[in-house]
DSSP file (Angstrom, degrees, kcal/mol; ACC not computed):
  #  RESIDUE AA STRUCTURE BP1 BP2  ACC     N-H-->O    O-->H-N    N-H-->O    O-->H-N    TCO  KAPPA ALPHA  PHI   PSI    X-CA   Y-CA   Z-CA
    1    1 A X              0   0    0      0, 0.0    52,-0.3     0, 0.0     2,-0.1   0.000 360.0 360.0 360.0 124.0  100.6  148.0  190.3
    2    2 A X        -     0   0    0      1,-0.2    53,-0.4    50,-0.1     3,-0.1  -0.141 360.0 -75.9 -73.0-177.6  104.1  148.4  189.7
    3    3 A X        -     0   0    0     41,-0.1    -1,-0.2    -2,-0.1    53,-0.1  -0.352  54.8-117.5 -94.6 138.6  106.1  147.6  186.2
    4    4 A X        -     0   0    0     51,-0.8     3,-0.1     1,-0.1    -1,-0.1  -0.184  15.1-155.8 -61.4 171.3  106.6  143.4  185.7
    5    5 A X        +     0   0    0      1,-0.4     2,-0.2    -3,-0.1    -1,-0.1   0.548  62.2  40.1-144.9  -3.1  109.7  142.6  185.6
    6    6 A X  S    S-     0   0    0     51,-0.0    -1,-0.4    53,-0.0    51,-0.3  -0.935  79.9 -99.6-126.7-176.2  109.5  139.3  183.5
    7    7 A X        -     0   0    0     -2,-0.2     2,-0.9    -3,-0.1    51,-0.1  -0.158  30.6-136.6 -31.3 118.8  107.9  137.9  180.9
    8    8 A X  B     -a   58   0A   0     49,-1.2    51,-2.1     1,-0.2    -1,-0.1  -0.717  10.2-160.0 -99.7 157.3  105.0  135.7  181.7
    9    9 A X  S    S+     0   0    0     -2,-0.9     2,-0.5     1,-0.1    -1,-0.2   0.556  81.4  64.1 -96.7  12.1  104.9  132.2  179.5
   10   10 A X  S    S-     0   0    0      0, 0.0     2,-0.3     0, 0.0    -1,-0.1  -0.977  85.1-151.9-143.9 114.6  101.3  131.3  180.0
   11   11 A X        -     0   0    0     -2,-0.5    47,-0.1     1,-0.1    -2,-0.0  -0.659  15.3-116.3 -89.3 128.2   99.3  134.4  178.2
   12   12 A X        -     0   0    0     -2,-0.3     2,-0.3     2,-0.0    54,-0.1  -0.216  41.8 -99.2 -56.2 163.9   95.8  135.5  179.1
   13   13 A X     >  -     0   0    0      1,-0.2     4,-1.7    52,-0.0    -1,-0.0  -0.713  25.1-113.6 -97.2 167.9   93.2  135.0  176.4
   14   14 A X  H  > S+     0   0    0     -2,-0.3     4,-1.2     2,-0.2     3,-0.4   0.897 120.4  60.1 -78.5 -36.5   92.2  138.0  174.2
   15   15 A X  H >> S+     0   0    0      1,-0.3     4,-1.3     2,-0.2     3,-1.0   0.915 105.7  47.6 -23.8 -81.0   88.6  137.3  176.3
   16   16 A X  H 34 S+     0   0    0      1,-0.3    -1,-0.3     2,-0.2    -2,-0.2   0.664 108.0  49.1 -22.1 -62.7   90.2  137.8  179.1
   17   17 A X  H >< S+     0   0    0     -4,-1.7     3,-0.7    -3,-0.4    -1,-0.3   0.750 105.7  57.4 -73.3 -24.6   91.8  140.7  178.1
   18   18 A X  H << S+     0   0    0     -4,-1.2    -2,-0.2    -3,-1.0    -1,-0.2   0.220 104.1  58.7 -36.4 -13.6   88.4  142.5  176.7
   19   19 A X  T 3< S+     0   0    0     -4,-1.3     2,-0.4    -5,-0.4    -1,-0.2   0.280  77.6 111.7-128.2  39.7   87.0  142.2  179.7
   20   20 A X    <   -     0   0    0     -3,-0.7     2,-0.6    -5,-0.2    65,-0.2  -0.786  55.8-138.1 -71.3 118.5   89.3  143.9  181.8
   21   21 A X        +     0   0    0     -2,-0.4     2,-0.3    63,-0.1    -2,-0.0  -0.773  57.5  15.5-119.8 170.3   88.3  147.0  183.3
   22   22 A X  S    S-     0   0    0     -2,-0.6    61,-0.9     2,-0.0    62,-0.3  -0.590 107.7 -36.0 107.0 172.3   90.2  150.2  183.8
   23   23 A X  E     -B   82   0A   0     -2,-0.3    31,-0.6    59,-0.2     2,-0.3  -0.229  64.2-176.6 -76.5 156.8   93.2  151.2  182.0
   24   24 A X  E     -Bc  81  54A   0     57,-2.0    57,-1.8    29,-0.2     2,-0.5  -0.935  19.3-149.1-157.5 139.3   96.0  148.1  181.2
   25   25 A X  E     -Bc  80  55A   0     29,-2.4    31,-0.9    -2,-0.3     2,-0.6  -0.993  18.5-166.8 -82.7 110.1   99.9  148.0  179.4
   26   26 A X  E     -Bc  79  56A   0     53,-3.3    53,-2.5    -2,-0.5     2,-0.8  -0.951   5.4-157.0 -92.8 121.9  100.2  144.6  177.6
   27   27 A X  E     -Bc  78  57A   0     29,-3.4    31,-2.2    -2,-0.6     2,-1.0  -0.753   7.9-166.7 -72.4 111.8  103.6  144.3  176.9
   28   28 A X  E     +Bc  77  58A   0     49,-1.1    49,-1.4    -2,-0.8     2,-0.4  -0.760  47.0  70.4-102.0 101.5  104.4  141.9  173.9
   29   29 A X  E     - c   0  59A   0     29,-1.5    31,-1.2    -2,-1.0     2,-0.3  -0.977  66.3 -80.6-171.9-154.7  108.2  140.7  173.5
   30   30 A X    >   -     0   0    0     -2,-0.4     3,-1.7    29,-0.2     6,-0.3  -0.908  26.0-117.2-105.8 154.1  111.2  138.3  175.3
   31   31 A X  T 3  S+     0   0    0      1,-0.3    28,-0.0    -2,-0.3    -2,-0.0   0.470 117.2  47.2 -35.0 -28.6  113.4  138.1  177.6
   32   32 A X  T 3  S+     0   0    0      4,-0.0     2,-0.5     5,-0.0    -1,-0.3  -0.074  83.0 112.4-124.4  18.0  116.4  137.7  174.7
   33   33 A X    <>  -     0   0    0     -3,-1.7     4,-0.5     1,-0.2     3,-0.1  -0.951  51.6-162.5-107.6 131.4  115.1  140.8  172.5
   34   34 A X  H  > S+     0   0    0     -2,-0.5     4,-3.2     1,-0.2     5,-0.2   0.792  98.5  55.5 -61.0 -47.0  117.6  143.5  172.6
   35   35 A X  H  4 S+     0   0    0      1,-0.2    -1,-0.2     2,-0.2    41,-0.1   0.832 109.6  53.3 -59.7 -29.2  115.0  145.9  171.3
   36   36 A X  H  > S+     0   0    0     -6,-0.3     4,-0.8     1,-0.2    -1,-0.2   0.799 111.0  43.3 -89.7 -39.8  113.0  144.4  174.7
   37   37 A X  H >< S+     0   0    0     -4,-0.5     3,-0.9     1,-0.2     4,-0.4   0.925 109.3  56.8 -87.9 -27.1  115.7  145.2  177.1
   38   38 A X  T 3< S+     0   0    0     -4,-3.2     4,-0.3     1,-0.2    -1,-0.2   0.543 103.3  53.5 -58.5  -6.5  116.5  148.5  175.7
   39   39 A X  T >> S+     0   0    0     -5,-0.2     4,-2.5    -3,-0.2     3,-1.1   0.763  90.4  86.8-103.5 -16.7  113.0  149.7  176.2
   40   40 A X  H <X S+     0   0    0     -3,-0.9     4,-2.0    -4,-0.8     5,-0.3   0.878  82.1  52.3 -39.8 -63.4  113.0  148.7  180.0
   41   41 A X  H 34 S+     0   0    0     -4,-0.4     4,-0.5     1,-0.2    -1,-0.3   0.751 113.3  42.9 -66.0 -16.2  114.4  151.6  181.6
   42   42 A X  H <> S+     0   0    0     -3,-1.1     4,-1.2    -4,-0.3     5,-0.4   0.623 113.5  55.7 -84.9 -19.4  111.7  154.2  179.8
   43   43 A X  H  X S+     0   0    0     -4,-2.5     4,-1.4     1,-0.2    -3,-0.2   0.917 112.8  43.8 -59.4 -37.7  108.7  151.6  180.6
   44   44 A X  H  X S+     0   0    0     -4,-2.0     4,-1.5    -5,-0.3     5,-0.2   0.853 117.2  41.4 -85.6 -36.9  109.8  151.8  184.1
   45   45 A X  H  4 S+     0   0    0     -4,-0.5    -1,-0.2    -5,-0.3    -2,-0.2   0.720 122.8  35.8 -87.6 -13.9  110.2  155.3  184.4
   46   46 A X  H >X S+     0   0    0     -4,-1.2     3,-2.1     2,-0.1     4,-2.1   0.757 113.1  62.0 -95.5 -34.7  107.2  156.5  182.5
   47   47 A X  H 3< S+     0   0    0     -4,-1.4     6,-0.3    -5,-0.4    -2,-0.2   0.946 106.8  59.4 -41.4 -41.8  105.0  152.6  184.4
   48   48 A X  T 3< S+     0   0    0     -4,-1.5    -1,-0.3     1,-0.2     3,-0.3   0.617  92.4  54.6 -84.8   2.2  106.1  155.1  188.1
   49   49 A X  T <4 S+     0   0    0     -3,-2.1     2,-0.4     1,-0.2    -1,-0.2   0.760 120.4  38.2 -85.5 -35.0  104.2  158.1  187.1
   50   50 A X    ><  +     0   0    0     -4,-2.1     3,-1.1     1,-0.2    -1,-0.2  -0.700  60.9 152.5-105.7  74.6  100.9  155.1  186.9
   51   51 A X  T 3   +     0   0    0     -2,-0.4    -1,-0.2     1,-0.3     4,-0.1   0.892  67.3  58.3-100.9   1.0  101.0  152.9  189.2
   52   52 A X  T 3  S+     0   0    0      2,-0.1     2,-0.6     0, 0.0    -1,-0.3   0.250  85.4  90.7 -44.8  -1.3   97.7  152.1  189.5
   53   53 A X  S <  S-     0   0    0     -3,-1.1   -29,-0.2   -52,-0.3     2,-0.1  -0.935  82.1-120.2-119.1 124.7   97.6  151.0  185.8
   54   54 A X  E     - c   0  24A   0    -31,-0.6   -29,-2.4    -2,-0.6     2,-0.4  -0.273  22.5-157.8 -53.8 121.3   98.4  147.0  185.4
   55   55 A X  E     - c   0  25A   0    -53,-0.4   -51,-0.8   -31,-0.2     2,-0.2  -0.768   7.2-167.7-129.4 115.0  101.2  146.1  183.4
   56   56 A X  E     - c   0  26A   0    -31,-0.9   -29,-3.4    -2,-0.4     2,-0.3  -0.594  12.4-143.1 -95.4 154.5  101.3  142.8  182.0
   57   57 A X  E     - c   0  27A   0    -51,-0.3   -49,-1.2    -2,-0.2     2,-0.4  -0.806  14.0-164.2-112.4 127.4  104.3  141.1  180.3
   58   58 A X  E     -ac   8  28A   0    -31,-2.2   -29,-1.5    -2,-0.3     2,-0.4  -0.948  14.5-147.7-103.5 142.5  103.6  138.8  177.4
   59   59 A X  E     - c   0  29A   0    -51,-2.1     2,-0.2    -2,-0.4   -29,-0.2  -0.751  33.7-154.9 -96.5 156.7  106.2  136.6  176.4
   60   60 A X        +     0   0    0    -31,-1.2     2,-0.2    -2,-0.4     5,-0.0  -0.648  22.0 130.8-115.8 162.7  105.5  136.5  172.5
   61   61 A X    >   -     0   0    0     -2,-0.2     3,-1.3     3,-0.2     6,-0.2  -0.653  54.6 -36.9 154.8 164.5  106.1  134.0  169.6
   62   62 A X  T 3  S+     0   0    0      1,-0.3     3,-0.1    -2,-0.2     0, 0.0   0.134 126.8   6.6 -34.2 111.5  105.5  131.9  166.5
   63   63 A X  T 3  S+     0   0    0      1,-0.3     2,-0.7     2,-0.1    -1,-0.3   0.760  87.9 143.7  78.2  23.6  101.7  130.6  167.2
   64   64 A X    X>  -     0   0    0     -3,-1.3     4,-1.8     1,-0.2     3,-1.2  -0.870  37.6-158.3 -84.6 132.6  101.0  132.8  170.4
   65   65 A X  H 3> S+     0   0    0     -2,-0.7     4,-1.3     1,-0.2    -1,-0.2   0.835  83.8  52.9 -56.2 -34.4   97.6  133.5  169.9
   66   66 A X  H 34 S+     0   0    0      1,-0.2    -1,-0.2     2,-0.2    -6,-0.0   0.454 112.2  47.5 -63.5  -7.5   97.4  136.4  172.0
   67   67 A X  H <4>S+     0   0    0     -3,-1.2     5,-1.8    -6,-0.2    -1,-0.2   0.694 111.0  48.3 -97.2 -52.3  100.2  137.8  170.2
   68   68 A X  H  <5S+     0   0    0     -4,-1.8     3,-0.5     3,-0.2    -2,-0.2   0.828 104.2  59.8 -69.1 -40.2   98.9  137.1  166.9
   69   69 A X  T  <5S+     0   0    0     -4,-1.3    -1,-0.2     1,-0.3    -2,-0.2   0.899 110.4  48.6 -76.2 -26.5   95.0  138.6  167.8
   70   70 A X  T   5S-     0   0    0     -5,-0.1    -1,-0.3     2,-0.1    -2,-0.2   0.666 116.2-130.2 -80.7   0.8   97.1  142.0  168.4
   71   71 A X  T   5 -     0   0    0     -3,-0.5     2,-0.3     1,-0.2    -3,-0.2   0.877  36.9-167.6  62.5  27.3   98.6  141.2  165.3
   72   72 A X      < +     0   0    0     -5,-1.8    -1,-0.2     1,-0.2     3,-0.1  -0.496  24.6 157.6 -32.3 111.6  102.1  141.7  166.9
   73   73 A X        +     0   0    0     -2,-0.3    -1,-0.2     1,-0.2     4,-0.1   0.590  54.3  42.8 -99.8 -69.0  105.0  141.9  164.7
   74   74 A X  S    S-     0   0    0      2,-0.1     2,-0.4   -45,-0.0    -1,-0.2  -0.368  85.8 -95.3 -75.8 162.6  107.9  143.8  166.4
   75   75 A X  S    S+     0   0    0      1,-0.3   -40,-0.2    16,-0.1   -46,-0.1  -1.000 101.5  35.3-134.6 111.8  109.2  143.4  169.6
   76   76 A X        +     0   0    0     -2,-0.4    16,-2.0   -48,-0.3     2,-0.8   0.081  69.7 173.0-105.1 140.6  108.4  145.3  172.1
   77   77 A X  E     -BD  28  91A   0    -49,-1.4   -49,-1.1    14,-0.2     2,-0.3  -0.752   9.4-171.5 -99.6  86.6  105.2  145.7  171.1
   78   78 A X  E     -BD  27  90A   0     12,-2.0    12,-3.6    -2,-0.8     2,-0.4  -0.654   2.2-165.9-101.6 133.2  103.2  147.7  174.0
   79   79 A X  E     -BD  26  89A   0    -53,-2.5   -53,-3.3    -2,-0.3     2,-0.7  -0.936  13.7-146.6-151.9 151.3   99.4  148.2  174.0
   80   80 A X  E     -BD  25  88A   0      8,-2.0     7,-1.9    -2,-0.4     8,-1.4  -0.816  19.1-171.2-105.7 117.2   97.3  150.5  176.0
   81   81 A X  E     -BD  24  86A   0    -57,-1.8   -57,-2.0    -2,-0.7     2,-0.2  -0.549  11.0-171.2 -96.0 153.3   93.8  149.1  176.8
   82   82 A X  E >  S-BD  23  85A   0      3,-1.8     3,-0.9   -59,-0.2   -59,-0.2  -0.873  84.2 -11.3-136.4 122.9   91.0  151.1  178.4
   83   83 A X  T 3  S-     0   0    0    -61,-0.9   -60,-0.1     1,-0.3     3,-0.1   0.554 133.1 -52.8  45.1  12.4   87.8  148.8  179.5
   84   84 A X  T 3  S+     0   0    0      1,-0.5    -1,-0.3   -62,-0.3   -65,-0.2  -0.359 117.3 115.5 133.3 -40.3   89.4  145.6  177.4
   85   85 A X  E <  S-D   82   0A   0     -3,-0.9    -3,-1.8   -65,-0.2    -1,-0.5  -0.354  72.3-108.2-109.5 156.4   89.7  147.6  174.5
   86   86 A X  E     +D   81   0A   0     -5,-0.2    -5,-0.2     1,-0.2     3,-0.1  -0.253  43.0 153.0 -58.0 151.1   92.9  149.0  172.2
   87   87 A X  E     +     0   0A   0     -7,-1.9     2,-0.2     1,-1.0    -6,-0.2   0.484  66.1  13.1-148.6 -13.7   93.6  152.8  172.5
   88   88 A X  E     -D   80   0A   0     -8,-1.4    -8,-2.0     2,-0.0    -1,-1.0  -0.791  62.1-168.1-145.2 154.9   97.2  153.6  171.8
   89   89 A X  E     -D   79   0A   0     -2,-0.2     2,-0.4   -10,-0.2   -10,-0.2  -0.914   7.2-176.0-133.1 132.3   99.7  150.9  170.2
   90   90 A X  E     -D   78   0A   0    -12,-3.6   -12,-2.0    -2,-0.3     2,-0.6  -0.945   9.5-157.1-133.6 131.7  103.9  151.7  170.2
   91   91 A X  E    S-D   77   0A   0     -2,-0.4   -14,-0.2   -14,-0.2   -16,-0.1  -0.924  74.1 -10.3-101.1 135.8  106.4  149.5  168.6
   92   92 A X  S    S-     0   0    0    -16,-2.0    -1,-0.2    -2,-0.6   -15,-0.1   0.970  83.9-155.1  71.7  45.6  110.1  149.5  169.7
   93   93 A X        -     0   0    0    -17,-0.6   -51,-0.2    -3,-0.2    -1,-0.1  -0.267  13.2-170.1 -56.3 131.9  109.6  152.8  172.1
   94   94 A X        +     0   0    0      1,-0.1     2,-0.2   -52,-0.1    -1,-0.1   0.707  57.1  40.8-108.7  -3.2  112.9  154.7  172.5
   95   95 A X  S  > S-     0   0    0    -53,-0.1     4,-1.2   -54,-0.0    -1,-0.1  -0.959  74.5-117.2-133.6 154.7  112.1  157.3  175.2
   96   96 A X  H  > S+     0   0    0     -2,-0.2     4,-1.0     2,-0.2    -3,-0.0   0.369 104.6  56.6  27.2 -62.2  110.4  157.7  178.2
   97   97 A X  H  > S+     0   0    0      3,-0.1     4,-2.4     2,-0.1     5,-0.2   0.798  94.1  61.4 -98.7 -30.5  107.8  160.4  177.0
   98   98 A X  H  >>S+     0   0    0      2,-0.2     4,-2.4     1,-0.2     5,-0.5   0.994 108.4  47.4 -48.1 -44.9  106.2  158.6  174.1
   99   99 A X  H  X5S+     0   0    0     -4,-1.2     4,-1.7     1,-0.3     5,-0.3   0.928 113.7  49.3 -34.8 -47.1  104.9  155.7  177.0
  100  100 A X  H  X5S+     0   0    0     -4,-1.0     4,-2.2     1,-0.3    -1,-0.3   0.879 113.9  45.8 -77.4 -22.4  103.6  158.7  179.5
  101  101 A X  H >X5S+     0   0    0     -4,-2.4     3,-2.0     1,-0.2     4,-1.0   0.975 120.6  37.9 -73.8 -60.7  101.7  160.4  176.4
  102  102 A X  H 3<5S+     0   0    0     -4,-2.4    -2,-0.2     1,-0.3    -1,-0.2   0.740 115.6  50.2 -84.8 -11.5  100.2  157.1  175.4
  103  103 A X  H >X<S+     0   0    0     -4,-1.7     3,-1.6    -5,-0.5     4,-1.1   0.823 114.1  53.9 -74.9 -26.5   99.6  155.7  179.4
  104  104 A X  H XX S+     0   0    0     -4,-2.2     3,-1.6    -3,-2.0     4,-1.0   0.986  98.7  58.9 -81.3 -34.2   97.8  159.5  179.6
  105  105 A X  H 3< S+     0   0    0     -4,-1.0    -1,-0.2     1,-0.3    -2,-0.1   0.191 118.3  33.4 -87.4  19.3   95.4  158.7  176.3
  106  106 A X  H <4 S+     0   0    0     -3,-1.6    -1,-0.3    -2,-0.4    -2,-0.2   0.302 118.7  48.4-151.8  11.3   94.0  155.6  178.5
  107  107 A X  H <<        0   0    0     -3,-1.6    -2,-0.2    -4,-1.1    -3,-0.1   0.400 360.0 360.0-111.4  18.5   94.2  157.1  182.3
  108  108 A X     <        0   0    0     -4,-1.0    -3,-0.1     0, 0.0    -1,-0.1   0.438 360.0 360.0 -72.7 360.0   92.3  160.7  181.2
């Protein structure tokens, strides 16, 4: 799967997302976070090394639940699932190589 490219507004449920299998990106932030759009071009570039590995886009905020069960504070908040469950977290990534190290610690 190649890299989303917006923000969805209707979130999967944390169910949902535990019972995924295979490696997954959830992406947490908006459309209107600076920090969100700055992180775009290393998502994409490390997201084309994997494309087999899903990456969904969450759009996040006051009362999303799904947002809240990852315990999301900063924006953008990326986390790398393996079989539904967490295995690497970044907030606010500024390069490129952090993503591909944490996309390799759930496609190994």
């Amino acid at each position: 799967m190649t890299m989303s490219t917006h923000y969805e507004p209707s979130e999967p449920t944390r169910a949902e997302m535990e019972a995924m299998d295979g490696p997954a990106v959830l992406e947490f932030g908006t459309p209107w976070c600076g920090h969100c759009q700055a992180a775009q071009p290393h998502l994409e570039a490390a997201l084309d090394t994997h494309p087999e590995v899903p990456h969904i886009k969450i759009e996040d905020g006051k009362g999303k639940p799904l947002g809240r069960s990852f315990k999301v504070k900063l924006w953008p908040t990326l986390v790398f699932l393996r079989d539904g469950q967490e295995i690497n977290r970044l907030v606010r990534p500024i390069n490129d190589r952090t993503i591909r190290e944490a996309l390799a610690s759930i496609t190994a």
